[in-house]
N, C-alpha and C positions, 0 to 999 in steps of 0.2 A: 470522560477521557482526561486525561492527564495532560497537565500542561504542559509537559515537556516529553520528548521524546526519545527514548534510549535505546542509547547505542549495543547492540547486544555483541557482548565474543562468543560464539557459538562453540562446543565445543569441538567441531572438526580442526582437525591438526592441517599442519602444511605438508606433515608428510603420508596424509589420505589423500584420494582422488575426491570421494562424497562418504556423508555420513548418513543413516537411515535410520530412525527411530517411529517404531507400532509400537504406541499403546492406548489402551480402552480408558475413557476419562467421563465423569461427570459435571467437571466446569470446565471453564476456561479463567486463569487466572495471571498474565502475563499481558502485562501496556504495551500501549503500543511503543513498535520497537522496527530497528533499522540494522543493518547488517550490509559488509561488502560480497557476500554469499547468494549467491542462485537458490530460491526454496521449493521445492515442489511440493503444495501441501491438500493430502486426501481426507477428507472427513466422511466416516458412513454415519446414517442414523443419526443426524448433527442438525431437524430442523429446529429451527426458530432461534438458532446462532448467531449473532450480529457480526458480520466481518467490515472490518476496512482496510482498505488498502489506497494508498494515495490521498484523494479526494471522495472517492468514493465508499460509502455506508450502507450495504443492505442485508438483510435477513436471508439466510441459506434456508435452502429445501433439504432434504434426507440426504443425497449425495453433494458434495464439494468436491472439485480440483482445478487448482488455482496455481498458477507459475507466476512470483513474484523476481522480477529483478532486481540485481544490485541497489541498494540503499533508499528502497522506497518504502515508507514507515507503511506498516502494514499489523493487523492485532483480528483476533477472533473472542471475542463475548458471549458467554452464556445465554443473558438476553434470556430468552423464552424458550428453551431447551430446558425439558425436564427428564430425557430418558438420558443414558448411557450411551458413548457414541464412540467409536473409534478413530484414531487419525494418525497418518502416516504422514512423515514428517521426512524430506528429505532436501539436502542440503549442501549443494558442492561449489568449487572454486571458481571463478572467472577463469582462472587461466586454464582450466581443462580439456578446454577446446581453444588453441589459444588462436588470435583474430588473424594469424599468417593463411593456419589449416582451415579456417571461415572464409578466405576468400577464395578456396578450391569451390568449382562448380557445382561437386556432387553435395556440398555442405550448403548449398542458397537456402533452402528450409530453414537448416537450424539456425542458423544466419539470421533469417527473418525471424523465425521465434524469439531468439534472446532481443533482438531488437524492441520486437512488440511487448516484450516483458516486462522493460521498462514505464508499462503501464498498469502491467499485471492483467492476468489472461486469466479466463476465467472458461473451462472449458464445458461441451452439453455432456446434457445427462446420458445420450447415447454413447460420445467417449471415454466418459467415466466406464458405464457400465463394462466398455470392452477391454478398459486396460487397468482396472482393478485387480482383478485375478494379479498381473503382472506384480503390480507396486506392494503387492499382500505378499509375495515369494517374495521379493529382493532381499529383505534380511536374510534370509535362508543360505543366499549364496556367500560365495567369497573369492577372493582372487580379482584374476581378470576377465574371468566370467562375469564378477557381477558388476564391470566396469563394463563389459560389451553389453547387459543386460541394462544398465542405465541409462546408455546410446541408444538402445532400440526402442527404447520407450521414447525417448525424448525423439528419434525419428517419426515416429507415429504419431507422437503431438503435434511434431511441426506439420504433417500430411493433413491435419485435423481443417475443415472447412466449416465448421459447426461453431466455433469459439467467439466472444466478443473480448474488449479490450475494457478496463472497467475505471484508468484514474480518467482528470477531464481532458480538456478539449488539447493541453498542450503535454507532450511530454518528454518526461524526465532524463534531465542530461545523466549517461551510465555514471559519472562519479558525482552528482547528486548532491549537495549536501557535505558538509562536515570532512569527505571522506582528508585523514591525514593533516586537518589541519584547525589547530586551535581555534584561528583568528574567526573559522564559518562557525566554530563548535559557541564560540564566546555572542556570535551575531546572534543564532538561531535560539540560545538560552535565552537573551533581551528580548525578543522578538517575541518567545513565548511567553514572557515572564511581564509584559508590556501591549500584547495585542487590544487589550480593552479601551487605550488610548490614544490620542492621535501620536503617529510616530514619522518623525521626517528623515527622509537618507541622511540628510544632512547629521543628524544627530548618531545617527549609528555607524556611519562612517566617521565622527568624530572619538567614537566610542573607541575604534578598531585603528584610530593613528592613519588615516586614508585622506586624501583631498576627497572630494565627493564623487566629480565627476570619475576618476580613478577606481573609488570604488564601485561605482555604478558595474562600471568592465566588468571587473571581478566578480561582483555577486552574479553578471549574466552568466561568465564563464566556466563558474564552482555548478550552478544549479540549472542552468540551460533556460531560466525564464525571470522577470526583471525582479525586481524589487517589491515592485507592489503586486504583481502578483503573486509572489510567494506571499508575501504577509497578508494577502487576502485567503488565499490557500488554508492558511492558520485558521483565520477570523472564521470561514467557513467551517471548518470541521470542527471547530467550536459550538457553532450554529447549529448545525445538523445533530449532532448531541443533545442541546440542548431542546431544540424541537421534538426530538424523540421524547426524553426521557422525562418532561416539565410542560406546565400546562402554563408557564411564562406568555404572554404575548408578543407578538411578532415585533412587535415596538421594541418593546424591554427586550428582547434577547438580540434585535438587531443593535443597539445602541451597546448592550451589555460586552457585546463582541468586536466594537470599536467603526463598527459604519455609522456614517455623519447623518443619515436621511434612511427613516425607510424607502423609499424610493429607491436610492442607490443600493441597499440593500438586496431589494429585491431583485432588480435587473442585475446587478454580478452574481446570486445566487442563482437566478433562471440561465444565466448565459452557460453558467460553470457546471449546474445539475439536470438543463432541459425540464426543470418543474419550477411553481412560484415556492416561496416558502410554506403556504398556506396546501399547497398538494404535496410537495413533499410530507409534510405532517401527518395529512388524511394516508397516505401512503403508506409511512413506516411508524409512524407512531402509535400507541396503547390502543386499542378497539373498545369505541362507546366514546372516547374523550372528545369533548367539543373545545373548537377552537376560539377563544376570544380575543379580539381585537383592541 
């Protein structure tokens, strides 16, 4: 993964409602990346893809569909796909359902769905199966047909009782990160660019012209969770890369990633993934690799 995280302009205009792109692909070649856009994204025939989204890292089955919310870095990897796979990609505004028309009664679903988004959803394989057909037409259409055909789909998702939610345990405030403003854009380059060493508020509030305490506010406020757990967020999905793709030891790649102790290592990684680092590994990493200590 890349140490830093990009900002994508998609190319939906301001003067679309969404944008839809089907096409058949044999990689996946695009970092992880962040956007103020709603995504809805279908993958057929996509096993052994690595996707992340959030905090969370795992290997897709044959079907995907996954609703990410506003500005939470999200990327899919080829990994261990060796067929051709198809994926529908779609893409529309925050303000489309704007939050007046979300606090009418009949909208409580979708209400709840884009809320839950903000962790990114990840839906079963029996909703896939039923609202594929659907999401495989929507190019097809146009007008405002294929804007009431958008709506009906995303009614159907939010009805969805089969779905789990996939970044961790806290989640992401809807403007997230960055959105609009240099000073987070300037914090979160440091942060990426620094995670492997010890790093004090102190210092990156000095960085960004902040008293400390001052900025402490602000960083809750831009990203909806403190300081150090974002910059642990970082160190983490660092980790979990590295566990995947290197037969590094849990030492070195804990120290590598800027935790003081494996000890403390492990306990924020078991609290944030519900696995030790040592089962995460056996879990998602290379089949036959043994783990050394």
């Amino acid at each position: 993964m890349s140490r830093s995280i990009l900002k994508e302009s998609p190319p939906l205009t301001k003067a679309d409602c969404f944008s839809v792109f089907s096409r058949y692909k044999t990689e996946f070649d695009f970092p992880v990346h962040y956007h103020e856009e709603y995504e809805l994204n279908f993958i057929e025939n996509g096993k052994g893809v690595k996707r992340v989204v959030g905090d969370s890292m795992e290997e897709i089955d044959n079907f995907e569909l996954i609703l990410v919310g506003p500005n939470i870095p999200h990327a899919w990897f080829t990994h261990k796909c060796t067929s051709s796979f198809q994926e529908i990609t779609i893409q529309f505004h925050r303000d489309l359902f704007h939050e007046v028309f979300l606090k009418r009664n009949q909208l409580n679903l979708i209400k709840n769905l884009f809320e839950q988004s903000l962790k990114g959803i990840s839906f079963s394989q029996k909703t896939i199966q039923k609202i594929a057909p659907r999401l495989k037409s929507l190019d097809q259409m146009s007008g405002f047909r294929s804007v009431l055909e958008l709506m009906a789909i995303l009614d159907e998702l939010s009805a969805s009782t089969d779905h789990r939610l996939l970044s961790g345990e806290h989640m992401y405030n809807a403007d997230f990160i960055y959105m609009d403003s240099r000073r987070m854009e300037r914090v979160v380059e440091y942060l990426n660019e620094n995670f492997s060493r010890p790093i004090r508020l102190s210092e990156v509030a000095e960085l960004v012209e902040m008293a400390e305490t001052a900025f402490s506010r602000y960083f809750k406020v831009k990203t909806g969770i403190t300081f150090v757990d974002f910059l642990n967020d970082i160190r983490l999905g660092h980790a979990s890369r590295l566990l995947i793709d290197t037969k590094k030891s849990i030492g070195d790649i804990a120290f590598e990633c800027g935790f003081t102790s494996i000890s403390n290592f492990n306990r924020i990684f078991k609290r944030r993934k519900n696995n030790t680092p040592k089962d995460f590994r056996e879990k998602h990493g290379n089949v036959g690799e043994r783990v050394f200590f």
